[in-house]
C-alpha positions in Angstrom: 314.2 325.2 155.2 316.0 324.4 151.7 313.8 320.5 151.1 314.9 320.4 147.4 318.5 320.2 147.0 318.9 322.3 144.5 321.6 325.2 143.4 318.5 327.6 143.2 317.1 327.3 146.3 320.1 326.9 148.8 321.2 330.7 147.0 317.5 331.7 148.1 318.0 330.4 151.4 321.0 332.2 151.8 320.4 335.5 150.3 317.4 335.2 152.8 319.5 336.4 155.4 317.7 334.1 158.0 319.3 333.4 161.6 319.2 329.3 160.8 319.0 328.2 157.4 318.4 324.3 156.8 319.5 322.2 154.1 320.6 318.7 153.3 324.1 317.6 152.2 324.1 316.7 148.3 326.3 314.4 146.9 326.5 315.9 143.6 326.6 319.8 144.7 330.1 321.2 145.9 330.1 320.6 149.7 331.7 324.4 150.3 328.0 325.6 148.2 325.8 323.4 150.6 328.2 324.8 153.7 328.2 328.6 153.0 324.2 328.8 152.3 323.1 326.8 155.6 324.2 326.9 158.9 322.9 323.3 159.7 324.2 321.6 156.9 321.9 317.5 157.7 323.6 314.7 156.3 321.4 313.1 152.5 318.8 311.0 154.1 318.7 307.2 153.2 317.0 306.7 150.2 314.7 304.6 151.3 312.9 307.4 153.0 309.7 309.1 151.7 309.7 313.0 151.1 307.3 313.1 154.2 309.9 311.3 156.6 312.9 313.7 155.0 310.8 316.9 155.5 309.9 315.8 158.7 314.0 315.6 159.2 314.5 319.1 158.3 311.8 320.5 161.0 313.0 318.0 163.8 316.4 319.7 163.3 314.7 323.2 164.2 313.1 321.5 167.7 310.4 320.9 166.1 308.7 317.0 167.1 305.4 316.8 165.2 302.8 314.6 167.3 301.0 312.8 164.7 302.2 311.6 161.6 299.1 309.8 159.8 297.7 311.3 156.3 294.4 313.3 156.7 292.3 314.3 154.0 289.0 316.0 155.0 286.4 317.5 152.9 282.9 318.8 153.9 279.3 317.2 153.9 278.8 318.4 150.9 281.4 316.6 148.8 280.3 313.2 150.4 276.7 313.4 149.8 277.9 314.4 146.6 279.9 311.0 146.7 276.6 308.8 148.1 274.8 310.2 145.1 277.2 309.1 142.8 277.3 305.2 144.4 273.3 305.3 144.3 273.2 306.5 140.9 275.9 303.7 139.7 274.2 301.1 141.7 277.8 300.6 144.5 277.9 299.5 148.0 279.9 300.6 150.4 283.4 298.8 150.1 281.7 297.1 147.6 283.9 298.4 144.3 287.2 299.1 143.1 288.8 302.2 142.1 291.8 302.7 139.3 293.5 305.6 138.7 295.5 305.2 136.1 297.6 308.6 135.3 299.3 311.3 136.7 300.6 314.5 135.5 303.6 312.8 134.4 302.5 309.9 132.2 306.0 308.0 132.3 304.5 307.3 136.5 301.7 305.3 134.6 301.6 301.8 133.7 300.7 300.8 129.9 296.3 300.8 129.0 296.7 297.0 128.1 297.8 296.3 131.5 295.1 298.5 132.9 292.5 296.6 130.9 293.8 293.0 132.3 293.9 294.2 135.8 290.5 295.6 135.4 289.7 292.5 133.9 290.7 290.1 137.1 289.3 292.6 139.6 285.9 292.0 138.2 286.3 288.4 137.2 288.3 287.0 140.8 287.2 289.4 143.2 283.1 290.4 141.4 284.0 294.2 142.0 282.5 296.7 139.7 285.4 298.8 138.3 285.5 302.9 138.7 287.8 304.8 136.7 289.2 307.7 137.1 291.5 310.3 136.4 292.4 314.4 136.1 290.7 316.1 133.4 293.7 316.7 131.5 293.6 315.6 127.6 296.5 313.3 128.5 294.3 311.3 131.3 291.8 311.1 129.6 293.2 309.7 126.3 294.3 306.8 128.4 291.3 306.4 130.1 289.7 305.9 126.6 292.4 303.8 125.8 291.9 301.7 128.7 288.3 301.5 128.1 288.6 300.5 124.5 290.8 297.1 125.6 288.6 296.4 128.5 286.1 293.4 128.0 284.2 294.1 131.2 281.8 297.0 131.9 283.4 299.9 133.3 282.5 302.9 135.0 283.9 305.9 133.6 284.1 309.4 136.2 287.4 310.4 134.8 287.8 314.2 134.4 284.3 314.6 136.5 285.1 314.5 140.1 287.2 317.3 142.4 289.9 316.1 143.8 288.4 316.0 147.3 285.5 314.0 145.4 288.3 311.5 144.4 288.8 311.6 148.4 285.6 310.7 149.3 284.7 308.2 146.8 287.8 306.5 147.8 287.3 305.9 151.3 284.3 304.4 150.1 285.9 301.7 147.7 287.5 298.6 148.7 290.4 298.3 146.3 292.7 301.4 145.2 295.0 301.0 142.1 297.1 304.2 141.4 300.1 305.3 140.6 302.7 306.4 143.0 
C-alpha cells in the first residue's frame, strides 16, 4: 500500500516486487508513473475525506472490511490515577474544566496567542470552567503557551510540556470542553 502519493514511494512500491501493489491516482503525477508501479491503480479520493477514510480505501481494495471504525486511545491504571491526582491537586471535577491545546508541531496549524487569551477568557467568564493548558514540550509550544498566558486576564492552569501524551489522553476524557488544533 502506497497512502502518500508521492514519486518516492510509488518507486518503493514497485521496486518491492510485491504480487499487488496499491496506490491512488494523482492528478499532478504522470498517469503512465502511477500505472507501471501499481497494479490497482484507485481513483484520488474526494477531498472531503479524512486520511482515515482514504486509508481505509486502500485496505478495502485488498478484501479487507474493517469492523469497527471508532478512535480508541487506551492507557493503563497508572496513567489515570496519575490524571485523578493531577484534578485533586488543581482542585477539578470531573467534566468540570476545559482543556486548550494550542500548538502543534507545525505552528502555522495554530491559531494567534491573542485569540487563545479571549477564548480562554469567555470559557471562564460564559461557561465558569477553569482553563487547562497544554501543550508538547517543545521550545516552540511552550513559547506560545507563555505567550498565551501573558494576554490572559483569567487564572490559568499551566501543564504544558508536563504530561505524556497518553496523560494528555486521560486528562482529556475527563474535561468537558476540548479546543485544539486540527
Amino acid at each position: 500500500l502506497e497512502l502518500s502519493g508521492g514519486d518516492r514511494g510509488a518507486i518503493y512500491t514497485w521496486l518491492s516486487g510485491a504480487a499487488r501493489r496499491v496506490g491512488f491516482d494523482h492528478p499532478r503525477r504522470p498517469g503512465w508513473q502511477r500505472r507501471y508501479a501499481f497494479n490497482l491503480l484507485l481513483p484520488r479520493p474526494p477531498v472531503r475525506w479524512h486520511t482515515v477514510e482514504q486509508n481505509l480505501a486502500a485496505v478495502q481494495a485488498l478484501g479487507c472490511q474493517p469492523q469497527d471504525l471508532s478512535l480508541k486511545f487506551y492507557w493503563n491504571g497508572t496513567v489515570d490515577r496519575q490524571v485523578q491526582k493531577l484534578l485533586q491537586d488543581h482542585h477539578l471535577a470531573e467534566r468540570g474544566f476545559a482543556v486548550v491545546h494550542p500548538a502543534a508541531r507545525w505552528l502555522f496549524k495554530s491559531w494567534t496567542a491573542s485569540g487563545y487569551a479571549q477564548v480562554i477568557e469567555v470559557i471562564k467568564r460564559d461557561y465558569q470552567l477553569p482553563v487547562v493548558l497544554t501543550a508538547a514540550p517543545a521550545a516552540v509550544e511552550l513559547d506560545l503557551v507563555a505567550d498565551i498566558l501573558r494576554q490572559t486576564a483569567v487564572p490559568t492552569i499551566n501543564l504544558a510540556g508536563r504530561l505524556s501524551l497518553k496523560e494528555l489522553g486521560a486528562l482529556i476524557s475527563h474535561a468537558r470542553l476540548f479546543l485544539g488544533v486540527d
